[in-house]
VMD Tcl script that draws the C-alpha trace (Angstrom):
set ca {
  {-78.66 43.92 62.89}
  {-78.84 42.05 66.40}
  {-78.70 37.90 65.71}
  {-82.25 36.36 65.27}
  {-83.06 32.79 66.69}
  {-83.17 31.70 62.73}
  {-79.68 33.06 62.12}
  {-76.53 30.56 62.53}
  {-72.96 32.20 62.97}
  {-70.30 30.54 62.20}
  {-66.64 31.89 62.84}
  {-64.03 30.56 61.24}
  {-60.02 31.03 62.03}
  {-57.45 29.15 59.76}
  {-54.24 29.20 61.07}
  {-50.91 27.36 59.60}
  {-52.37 23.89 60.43}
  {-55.92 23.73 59.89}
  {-59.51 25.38 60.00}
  {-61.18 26.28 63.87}
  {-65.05 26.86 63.63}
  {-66.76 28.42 66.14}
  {-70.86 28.75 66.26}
  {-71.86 30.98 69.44}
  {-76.14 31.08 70.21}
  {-76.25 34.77 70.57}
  {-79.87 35.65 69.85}
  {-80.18 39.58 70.60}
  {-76.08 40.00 70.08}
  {-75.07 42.79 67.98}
  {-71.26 42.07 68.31}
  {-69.14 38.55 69.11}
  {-66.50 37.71 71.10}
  {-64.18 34.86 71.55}
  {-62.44 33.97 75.00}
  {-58.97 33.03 75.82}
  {-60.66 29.40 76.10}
  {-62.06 29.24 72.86}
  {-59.07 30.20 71.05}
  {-56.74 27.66 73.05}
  {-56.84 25.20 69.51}
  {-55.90 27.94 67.43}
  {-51.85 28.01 66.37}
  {-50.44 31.15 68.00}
  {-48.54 33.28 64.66}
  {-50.43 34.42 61.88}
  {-54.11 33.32 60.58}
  {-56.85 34.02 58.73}
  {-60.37 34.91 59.61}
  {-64.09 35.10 58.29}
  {-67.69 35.08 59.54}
  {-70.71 33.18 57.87}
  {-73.90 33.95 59.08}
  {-77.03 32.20 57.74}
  {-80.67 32.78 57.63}
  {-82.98 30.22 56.92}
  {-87.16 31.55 57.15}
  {-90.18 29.18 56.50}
  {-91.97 30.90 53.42}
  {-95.12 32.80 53.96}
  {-97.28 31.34 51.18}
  {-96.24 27.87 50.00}
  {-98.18 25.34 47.80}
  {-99.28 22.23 49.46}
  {-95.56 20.64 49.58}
  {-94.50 23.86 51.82}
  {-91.22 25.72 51.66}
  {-88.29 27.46 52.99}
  {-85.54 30.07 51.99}
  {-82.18 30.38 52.85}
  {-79.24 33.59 52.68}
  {-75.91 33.29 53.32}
  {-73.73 36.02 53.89}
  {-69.72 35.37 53.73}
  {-67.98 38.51 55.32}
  {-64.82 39.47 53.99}
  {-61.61 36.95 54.99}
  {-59.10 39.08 57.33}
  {-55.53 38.69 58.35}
  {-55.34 38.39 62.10}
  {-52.24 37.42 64.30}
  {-53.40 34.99 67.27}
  {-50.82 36.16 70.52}
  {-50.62 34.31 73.63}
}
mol new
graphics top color blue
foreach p $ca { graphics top sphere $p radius 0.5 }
foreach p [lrange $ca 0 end-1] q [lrange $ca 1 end] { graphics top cylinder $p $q radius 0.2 }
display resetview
């Protein structure tokens, strides 16, 4: 399902040291990608990695006080190995 302007991504890498977030503005995207660049932070060995990716809609009939609701989806945490 291609990335709405009310979704938020957030990637996450941990490697041995600490946690790297990333949040790319892909509205349209259907897949992500991550540069050489963007990965310059991230500890070169082993690491983990997951993607959040959050929805937030105004509701369509609220009382007076109004209304919004919210999904988050937490994909599945993968081992990766981050190479120079």
């Amino acid at each position: 399902m291609p990335l709405s302007s009310k979704d938020d991504i957030e990637i996450v890498i941990r490697d041995s040291v600490q946690s790297h977030y990333f949040s790319p503005k892909l509205v349209g995207a259907t897949s992500l990608t991550l540069k050489n660049n963007d990965l310059m932070p991230v500890k070169i060995g082993n690491a983990e990695m997951y993607i959040v990716r959050r929805v937030t809609l105004s509701l369509q009939k609220t009382n007076p006080i109004g209304g919004v609701i919210g999904s988050e989806y937490l994909s599945k945490k993968v081992a990766v190995e981050i190479v120079p």
